[in-house]
PDB file of N, CA, C and O in Angstrom:
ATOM      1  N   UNK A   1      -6.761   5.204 -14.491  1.00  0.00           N
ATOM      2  CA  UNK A   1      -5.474   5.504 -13.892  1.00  0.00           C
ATOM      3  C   UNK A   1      -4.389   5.127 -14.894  1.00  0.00           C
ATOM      4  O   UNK A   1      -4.355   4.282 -15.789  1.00  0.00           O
ATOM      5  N   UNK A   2      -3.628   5.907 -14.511  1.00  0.00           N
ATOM      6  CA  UNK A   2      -2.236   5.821 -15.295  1.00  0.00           C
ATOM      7  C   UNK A   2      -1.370   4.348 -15.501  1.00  0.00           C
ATOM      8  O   UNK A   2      -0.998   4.037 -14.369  1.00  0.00           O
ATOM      9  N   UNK A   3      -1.034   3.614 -16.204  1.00  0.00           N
ATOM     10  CA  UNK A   3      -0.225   2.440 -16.270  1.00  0.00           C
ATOM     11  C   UNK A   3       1.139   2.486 -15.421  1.00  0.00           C
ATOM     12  O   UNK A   3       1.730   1.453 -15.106  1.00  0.00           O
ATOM     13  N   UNK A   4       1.625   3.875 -15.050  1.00  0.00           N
ATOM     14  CA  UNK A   4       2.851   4.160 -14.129  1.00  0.00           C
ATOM     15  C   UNK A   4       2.009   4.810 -13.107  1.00  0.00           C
ATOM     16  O   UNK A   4       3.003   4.984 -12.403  1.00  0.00           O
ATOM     17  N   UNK A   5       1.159   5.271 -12.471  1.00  0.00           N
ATOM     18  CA  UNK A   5       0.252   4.939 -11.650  1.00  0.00           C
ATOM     19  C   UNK A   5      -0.308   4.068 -11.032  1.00  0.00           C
ATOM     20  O   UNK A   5      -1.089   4.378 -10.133  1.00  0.00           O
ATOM     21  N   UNK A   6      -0.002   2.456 -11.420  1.00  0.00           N
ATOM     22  CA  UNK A   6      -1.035   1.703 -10.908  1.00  0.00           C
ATOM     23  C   UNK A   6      -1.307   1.096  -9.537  1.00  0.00           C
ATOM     24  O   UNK A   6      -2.357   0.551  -9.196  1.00  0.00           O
ATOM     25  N   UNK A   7       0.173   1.329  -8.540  1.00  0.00           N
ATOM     26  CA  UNK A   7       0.230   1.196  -7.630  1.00  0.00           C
ATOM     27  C   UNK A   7      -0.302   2.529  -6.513  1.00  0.00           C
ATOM     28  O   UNK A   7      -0.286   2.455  -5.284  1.00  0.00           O
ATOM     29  N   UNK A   8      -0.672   3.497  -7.185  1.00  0.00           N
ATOM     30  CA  UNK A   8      -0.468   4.734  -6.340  1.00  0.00           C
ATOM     31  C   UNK A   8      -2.293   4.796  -5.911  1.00  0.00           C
ATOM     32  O   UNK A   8      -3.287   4.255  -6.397  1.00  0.00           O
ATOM     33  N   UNK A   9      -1.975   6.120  -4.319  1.00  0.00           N
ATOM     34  CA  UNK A   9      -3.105   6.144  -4.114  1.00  0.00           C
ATOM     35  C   UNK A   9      -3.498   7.690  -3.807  1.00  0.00           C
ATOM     36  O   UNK A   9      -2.729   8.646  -3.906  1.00  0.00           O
ATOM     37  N   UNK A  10      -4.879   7.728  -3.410  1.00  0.00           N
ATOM     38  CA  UNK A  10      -5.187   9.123  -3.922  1.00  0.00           C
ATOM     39  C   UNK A  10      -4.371  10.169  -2.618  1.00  0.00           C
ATOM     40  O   UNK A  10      -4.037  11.308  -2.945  1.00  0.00           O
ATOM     41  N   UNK A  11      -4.214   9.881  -1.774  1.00  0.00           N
ATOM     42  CA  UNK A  11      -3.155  10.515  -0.830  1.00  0.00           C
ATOM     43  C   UNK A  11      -1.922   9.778   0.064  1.00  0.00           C
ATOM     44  O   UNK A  11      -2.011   8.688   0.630  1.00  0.00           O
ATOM     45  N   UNK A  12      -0.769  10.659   0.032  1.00  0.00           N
ATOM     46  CA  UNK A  12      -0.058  10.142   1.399  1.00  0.00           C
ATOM     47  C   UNK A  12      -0.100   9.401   2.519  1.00  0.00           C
ATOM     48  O   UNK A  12       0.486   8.362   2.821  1.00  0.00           O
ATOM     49  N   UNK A  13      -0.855  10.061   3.081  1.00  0.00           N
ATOM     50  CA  UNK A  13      -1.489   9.663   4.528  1.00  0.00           C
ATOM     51  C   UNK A  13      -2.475   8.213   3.955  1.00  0.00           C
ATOM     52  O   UNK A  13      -2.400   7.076   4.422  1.00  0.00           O
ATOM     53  N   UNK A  14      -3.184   8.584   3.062  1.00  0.00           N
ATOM     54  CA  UNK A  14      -3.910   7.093   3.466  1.00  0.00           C
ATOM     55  C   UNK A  14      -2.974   6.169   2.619  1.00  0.00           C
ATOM     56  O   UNK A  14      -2.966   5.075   3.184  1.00  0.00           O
ATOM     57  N   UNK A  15      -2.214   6.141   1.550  1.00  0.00           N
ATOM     58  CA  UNK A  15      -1.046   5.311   1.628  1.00  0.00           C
ATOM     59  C   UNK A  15      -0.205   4.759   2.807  1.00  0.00           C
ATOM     60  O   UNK A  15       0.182   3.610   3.018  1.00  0.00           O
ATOM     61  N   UNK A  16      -0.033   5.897   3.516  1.00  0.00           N
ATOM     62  CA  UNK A  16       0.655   5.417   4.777  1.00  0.00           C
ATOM     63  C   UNK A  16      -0.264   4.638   5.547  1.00  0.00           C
ATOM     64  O   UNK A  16       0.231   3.518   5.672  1.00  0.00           O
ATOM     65  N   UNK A  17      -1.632   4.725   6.255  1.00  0.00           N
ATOM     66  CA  UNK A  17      -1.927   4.180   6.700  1.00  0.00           C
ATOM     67  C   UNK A  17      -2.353   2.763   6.149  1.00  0.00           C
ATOM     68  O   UNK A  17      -2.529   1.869   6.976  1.00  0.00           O
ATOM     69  N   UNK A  18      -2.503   2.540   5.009  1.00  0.00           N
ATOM     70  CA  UNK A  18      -2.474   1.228   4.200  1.00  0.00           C
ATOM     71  C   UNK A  18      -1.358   0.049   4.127  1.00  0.00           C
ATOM     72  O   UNK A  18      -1.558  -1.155   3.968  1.00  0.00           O
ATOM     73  N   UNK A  19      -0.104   0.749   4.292  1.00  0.00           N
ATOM     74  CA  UNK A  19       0.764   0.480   4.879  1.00  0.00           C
ATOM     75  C   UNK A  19       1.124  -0.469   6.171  1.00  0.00           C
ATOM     76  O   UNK A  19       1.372  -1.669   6.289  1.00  0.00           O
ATOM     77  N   UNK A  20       1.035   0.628   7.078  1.00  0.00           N
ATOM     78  CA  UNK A  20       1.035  -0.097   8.356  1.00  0.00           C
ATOM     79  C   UNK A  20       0.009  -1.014   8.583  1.00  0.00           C
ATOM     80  O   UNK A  20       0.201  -1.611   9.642  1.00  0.00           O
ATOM     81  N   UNK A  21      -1.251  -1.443   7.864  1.00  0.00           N
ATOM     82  CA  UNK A  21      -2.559  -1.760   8.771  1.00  0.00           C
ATOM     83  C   UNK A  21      -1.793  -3.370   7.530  1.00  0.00           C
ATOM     84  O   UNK A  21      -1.939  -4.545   7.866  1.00  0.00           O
ATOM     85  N   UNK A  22      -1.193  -3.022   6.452  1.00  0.00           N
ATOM     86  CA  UNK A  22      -1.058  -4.324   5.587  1.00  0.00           C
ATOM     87  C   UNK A  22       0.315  -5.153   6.631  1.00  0.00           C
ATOM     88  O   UNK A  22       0.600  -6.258   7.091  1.00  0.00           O
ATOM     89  N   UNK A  23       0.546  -4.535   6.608  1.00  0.00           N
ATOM     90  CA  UNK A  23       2.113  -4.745   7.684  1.00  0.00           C
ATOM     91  C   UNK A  23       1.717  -5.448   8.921  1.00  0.00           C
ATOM     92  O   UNK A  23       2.015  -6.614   9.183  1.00  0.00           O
ATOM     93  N   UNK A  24       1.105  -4.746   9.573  1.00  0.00           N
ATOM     94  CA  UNK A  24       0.694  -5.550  10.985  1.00  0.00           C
ATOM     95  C   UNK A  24      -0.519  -6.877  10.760  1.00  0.00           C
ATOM     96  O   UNK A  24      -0.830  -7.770  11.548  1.00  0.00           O
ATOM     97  N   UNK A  25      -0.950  -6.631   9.586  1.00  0.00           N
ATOM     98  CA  UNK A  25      -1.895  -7.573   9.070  1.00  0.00           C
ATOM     99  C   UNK A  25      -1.229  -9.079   8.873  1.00  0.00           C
ATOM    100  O   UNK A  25      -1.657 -10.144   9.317  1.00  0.00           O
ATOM    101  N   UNK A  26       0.295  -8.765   7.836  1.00  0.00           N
ATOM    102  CA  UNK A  26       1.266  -9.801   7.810  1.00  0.00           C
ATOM    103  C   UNK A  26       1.619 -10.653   8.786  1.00  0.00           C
ATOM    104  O   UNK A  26       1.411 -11.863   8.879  1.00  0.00           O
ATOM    105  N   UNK A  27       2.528  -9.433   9.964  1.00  0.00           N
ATOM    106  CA  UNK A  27       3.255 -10.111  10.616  1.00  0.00           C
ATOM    107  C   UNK A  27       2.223 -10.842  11.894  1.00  0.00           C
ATOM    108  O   UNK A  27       2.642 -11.784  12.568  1.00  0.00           O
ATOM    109  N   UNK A  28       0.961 -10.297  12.071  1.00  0.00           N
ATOM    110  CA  UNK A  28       0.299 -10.842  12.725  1.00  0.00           C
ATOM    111  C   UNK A  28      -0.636 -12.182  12.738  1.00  0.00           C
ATOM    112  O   UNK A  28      -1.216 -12.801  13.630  1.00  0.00           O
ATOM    113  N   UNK A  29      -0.491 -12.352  11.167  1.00  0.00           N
ATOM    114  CA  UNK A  29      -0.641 -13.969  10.275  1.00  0.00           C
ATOM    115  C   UNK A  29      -0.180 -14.998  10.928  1.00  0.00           C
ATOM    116  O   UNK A  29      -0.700 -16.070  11.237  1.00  0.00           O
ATOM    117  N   UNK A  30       1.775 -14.157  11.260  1.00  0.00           N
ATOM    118  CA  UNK A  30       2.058 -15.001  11.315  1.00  0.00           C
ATOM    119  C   UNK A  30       2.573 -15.560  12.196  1.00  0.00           C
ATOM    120  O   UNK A  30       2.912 -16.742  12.258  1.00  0.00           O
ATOM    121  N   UNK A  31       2.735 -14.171  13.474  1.00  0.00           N
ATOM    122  CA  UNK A  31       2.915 -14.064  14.502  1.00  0.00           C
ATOM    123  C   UNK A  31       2.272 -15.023  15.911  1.00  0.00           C
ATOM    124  O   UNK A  31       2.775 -15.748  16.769  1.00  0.00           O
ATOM    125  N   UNK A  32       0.894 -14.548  15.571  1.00  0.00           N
ATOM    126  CA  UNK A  32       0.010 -15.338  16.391  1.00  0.00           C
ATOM    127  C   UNK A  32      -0.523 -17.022  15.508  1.00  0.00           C
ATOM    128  O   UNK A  32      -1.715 -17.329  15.461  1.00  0.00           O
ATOM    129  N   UNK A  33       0.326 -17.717  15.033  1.00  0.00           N
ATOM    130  CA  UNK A  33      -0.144 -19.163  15.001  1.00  0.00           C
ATOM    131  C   UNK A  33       0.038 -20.226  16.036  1.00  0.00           C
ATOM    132  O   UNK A  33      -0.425 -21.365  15.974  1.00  0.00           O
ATOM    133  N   UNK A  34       0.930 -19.608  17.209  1.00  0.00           N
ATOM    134  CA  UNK A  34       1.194 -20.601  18.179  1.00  0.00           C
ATOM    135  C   UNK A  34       0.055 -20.482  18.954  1.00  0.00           C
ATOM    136  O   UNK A  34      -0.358 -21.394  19.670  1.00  0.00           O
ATOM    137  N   UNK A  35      -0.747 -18.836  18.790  1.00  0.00           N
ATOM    138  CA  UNK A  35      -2.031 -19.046  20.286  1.00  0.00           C
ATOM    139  C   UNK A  35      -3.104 -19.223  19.733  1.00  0.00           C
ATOM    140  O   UNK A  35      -3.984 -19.750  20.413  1.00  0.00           O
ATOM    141  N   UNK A  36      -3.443 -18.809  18.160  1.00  0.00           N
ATOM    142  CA  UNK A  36      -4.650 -18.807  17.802  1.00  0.00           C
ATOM    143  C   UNK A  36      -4.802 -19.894  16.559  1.00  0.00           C
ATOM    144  O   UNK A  36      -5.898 -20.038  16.017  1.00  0.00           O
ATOM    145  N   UNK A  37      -3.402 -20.807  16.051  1.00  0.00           N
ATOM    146  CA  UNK A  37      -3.219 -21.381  15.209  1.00  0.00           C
ATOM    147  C   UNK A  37      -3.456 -20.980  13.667  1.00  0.00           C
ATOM    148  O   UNK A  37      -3.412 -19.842  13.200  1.00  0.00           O
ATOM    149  N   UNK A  38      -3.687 -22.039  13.070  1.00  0.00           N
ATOM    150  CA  UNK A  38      -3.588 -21.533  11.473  1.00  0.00           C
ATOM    151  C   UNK A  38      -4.698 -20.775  11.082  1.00  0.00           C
ATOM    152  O   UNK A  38      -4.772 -20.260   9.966  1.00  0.00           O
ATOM    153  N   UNK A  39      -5.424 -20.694  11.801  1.00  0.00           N
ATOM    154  CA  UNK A  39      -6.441 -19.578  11.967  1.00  0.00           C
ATOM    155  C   UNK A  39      -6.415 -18.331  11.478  1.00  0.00           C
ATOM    156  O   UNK A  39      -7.202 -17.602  10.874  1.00  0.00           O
ATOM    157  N   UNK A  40      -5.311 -18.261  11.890  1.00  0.00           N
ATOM    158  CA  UNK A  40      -4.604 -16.822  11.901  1.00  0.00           C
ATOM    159  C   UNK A  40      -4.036 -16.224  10.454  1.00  0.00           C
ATOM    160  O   UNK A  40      -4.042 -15.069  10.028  1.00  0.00           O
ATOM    161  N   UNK A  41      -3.521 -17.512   9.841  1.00  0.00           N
ATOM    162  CA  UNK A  41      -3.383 -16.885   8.654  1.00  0.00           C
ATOM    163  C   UNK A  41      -4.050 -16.257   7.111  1.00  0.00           C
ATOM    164  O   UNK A  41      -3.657 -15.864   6.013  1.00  0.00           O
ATOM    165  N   UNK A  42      -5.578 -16.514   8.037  1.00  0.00           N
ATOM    166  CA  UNK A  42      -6.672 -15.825   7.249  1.00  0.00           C
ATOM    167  C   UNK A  42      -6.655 -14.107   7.115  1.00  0.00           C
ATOM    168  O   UNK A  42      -7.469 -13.498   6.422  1.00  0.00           O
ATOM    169  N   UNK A  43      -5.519 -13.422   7.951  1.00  0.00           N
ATOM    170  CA  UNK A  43      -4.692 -12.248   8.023  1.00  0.00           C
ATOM    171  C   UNK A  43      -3.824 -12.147   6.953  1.00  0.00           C
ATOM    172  O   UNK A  43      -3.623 -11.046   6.439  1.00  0.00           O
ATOM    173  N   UNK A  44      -3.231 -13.244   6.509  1.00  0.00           N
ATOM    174  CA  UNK A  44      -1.896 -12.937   5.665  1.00  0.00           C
ATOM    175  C   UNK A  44      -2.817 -12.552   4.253  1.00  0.00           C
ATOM    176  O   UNK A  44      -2.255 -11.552   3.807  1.00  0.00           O
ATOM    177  N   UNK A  45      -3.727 -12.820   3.544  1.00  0.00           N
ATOM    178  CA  UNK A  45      -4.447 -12.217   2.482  1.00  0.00           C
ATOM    179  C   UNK A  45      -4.953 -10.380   2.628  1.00  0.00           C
ATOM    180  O   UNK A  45      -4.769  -9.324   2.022  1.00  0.00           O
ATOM    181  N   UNK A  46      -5.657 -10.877   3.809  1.00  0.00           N
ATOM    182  CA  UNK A  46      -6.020  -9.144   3.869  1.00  0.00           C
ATOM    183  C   UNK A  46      -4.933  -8.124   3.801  1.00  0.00           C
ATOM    184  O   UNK A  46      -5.129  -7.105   3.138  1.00  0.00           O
ATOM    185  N   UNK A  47      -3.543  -8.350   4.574  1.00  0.00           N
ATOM    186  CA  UNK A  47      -2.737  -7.959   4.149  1.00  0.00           C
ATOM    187  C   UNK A  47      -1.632  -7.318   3.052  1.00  0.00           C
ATOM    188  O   UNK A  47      -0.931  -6.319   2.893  1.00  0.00           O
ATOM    189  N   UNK A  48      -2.009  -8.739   2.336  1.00  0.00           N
ATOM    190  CA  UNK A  48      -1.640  -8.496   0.399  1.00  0.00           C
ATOM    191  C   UNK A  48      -3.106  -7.523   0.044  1.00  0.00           C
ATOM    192  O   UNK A  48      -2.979  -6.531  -0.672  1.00  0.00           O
ATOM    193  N   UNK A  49      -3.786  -7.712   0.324  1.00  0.00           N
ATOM    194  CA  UNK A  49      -4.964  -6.960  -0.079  1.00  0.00           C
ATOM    195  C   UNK A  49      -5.033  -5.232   0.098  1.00  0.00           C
ATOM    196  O   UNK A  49      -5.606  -4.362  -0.557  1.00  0.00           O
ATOM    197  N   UNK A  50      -4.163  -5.199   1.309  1.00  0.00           N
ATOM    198  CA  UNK A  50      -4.272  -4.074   1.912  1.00  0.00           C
ATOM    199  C   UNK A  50      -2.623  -3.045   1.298  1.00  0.00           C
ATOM    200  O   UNK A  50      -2.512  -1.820   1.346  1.00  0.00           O
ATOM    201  N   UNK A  51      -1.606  -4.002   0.795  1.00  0.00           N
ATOM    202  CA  UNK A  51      -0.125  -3.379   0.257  1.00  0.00           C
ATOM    203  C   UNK A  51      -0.833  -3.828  -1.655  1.00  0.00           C
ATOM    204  O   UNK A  51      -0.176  -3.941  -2.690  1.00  0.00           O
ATOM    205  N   UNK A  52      -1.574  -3.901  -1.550  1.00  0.00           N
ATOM    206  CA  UNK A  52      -1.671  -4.135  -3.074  1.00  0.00           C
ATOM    207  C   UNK A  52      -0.551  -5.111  -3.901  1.00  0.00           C
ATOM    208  O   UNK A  52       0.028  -4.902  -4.966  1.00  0.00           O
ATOM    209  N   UNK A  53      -0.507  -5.891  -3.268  1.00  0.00           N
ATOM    210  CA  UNK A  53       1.190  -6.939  -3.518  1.00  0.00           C
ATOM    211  C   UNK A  53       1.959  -7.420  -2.673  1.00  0.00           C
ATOM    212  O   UNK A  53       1.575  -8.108  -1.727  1.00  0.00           O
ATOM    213  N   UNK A  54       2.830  -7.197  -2.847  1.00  0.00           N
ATOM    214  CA  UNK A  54       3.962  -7.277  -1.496  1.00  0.00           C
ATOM    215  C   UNK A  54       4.996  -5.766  -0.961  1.00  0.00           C
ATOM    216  O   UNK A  54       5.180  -4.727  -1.596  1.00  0.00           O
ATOM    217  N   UNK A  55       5.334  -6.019  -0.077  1.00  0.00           N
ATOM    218  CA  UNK A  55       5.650  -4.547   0.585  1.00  0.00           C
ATOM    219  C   UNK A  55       6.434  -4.072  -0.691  1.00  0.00           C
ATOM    220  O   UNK A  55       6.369  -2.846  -0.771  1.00  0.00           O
ATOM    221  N   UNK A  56       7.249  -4.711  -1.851  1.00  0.00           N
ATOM    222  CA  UNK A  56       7.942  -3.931  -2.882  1.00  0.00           C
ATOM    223  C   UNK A  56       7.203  -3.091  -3.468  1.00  0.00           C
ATOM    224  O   UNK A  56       7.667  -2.008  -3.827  1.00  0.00           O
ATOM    225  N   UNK A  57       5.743  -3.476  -3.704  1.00  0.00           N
ATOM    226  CA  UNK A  57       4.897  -3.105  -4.686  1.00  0.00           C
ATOM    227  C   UNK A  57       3.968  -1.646  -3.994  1.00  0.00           C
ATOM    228  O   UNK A  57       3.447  -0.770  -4.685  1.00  0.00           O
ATOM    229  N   UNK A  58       3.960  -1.714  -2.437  1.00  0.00           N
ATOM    230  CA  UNK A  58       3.455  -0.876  -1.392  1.00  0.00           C
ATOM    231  C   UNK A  58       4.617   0.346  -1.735  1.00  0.00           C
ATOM    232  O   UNK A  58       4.258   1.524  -1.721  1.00  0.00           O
ATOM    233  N   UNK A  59       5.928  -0.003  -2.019  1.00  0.00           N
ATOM    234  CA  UNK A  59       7.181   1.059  -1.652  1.00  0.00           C
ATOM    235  C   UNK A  59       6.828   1.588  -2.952  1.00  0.00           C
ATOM    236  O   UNK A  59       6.757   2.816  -3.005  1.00  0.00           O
ATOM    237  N   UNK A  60       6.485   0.657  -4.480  1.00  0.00           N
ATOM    238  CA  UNK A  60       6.355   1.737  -5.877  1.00  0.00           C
ATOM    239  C   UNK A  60       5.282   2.631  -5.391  1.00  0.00           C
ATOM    240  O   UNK A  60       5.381   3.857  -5.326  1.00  0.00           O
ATOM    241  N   UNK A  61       4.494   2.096  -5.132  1.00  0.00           N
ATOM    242  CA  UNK A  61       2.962   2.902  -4.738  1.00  0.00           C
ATOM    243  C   UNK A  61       3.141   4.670  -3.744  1.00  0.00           C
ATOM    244  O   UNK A  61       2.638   5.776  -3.941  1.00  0.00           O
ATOM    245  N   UNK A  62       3.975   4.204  -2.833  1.00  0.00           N
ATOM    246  CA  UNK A  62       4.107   5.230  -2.463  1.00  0.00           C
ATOM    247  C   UNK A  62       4.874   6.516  -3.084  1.00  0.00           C
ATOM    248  O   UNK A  62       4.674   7.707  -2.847  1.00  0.00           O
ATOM    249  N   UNK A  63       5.866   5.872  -4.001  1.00  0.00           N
ATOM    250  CA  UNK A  63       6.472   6.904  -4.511  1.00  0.00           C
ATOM    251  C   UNK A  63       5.434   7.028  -5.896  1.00  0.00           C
ATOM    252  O   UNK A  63       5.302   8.212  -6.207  1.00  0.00           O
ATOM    253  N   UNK A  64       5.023   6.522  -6.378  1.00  0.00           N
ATOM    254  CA  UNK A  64       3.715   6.729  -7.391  1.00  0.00           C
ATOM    255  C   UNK A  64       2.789   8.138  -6.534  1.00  0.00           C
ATOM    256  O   UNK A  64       2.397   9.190  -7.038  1.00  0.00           O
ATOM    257  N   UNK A  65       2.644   7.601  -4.956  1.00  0.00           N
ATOM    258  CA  UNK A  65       1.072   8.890  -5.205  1.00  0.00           C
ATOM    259  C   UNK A  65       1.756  10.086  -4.696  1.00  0.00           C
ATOM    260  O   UNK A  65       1.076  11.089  -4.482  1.00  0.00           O
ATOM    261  N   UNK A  66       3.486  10.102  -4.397  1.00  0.00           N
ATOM    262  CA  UNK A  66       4.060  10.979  -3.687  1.00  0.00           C
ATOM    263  C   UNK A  66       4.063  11.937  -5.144  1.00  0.00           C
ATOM    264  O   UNK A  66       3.835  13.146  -5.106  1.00  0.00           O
ATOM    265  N   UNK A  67       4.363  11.177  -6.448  1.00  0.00           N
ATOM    266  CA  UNK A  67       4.584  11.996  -7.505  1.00  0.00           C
ATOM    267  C   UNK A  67       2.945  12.841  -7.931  1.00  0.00           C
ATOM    268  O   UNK A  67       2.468  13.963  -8.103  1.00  0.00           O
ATOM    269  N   UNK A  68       2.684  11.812  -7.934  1.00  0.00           N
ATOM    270  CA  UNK A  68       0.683  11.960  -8.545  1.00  0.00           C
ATOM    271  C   UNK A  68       0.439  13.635  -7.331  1.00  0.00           C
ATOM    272  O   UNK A  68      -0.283  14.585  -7.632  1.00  0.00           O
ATOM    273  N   UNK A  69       0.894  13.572  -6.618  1.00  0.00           N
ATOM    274  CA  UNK A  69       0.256  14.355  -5.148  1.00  0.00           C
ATOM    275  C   UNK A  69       1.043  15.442  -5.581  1.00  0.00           C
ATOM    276  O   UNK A  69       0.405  16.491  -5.663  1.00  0.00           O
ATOM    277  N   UNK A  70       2.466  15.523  -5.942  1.00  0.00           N
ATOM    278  CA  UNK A  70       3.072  17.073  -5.988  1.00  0.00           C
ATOM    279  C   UNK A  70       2.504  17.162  -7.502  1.00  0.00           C
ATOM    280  O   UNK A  70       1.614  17.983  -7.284  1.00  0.00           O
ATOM    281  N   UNK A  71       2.431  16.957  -8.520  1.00  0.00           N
ATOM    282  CA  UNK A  71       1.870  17.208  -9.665  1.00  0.00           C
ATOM    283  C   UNK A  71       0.634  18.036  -9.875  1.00  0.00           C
ATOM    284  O   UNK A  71       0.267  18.876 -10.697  1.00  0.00           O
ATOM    285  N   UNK A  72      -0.006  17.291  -8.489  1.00  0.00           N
ATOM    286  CA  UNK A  72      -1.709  18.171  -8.264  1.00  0.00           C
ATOM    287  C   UNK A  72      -1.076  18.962  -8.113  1.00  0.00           C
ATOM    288  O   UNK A  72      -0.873  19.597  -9.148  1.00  0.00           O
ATOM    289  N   UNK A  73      -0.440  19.426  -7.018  1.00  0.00           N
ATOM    290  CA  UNK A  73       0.175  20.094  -6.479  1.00  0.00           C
ATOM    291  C   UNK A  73       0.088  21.771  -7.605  1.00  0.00           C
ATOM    292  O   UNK A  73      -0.581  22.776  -7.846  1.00  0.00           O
ATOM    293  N   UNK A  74       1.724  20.784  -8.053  1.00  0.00           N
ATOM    294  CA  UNK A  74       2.280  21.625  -8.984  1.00  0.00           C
ATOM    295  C   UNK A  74       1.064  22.726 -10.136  1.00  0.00           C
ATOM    296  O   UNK A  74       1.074  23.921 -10.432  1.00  0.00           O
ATOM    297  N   UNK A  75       0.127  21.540 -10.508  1.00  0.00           N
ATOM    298  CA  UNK A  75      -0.660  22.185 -11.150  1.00  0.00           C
ATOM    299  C   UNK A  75      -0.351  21.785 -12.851  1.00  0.00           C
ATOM    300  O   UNK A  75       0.753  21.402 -13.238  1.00  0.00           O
ATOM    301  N   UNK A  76      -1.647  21.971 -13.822  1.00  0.00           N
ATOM    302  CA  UNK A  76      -1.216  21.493 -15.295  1.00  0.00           C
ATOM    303  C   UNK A  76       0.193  22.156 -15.331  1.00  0.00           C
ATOM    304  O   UNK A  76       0.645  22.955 -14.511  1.00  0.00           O
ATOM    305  N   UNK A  77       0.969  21.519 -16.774  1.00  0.00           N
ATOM    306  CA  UNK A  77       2.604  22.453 -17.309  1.00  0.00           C
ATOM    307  C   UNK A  77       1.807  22.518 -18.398  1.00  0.00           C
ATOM    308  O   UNK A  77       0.844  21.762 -18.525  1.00  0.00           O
ATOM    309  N   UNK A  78       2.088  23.302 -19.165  1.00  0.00           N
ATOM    310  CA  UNK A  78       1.984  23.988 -20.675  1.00  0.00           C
ATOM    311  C   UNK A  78       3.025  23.514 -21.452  1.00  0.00           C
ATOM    312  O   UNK A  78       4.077  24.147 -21.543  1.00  0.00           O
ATOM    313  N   UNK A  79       2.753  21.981 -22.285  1.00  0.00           N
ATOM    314  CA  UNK A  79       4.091  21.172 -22.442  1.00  0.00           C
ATOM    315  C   UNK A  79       3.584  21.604 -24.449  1.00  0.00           C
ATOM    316  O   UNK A  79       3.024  20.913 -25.301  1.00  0.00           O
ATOM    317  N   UNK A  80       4.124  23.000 -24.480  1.00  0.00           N
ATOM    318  CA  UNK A  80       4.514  23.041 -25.643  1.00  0.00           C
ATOM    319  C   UNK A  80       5.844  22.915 -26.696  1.00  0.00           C
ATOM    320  O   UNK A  80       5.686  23.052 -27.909  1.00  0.00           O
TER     321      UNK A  80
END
């Protein structure tokens, strides 16, 4: 993969859903420590695991596979 690629993934949709599942992964770390205690924050890793970083690094990513995705798209250019 590309070095300006490195956050990106092979589609939209499962970017997006990587997203939300890292997101609810977070806030649910940290959400539930009053019922299930520190227990809980065995969530806050899978999370980073799941945004590849922190949500900044989730937001390059997405615009990484949004580019990577219209490019397929687009198809080779003839960069003579």
């Amino acid at each position: 993969m590309d070095p300006d690629t490195m956050f990106a993934s092979s589609s939209v949709p499962r970017h997006l859903v990587r997203g939300v599942l890292g997101l609810a992964a977070l806030v649910l770390a940290f959400a539930l420590i009053p019922v299930w205690g520190p227990l809980m924050l065995l969530l806050a890793p899978v999370g980073v695991v799941l945004l590849r970083g922190c949500p900044t690094c989730w937001a390059l990513g997405l615009v990484q596979t949004r580019a990577v995705c219209r490019a397929r798209a687009v198809g080779p250019t003839d960069a003579r």
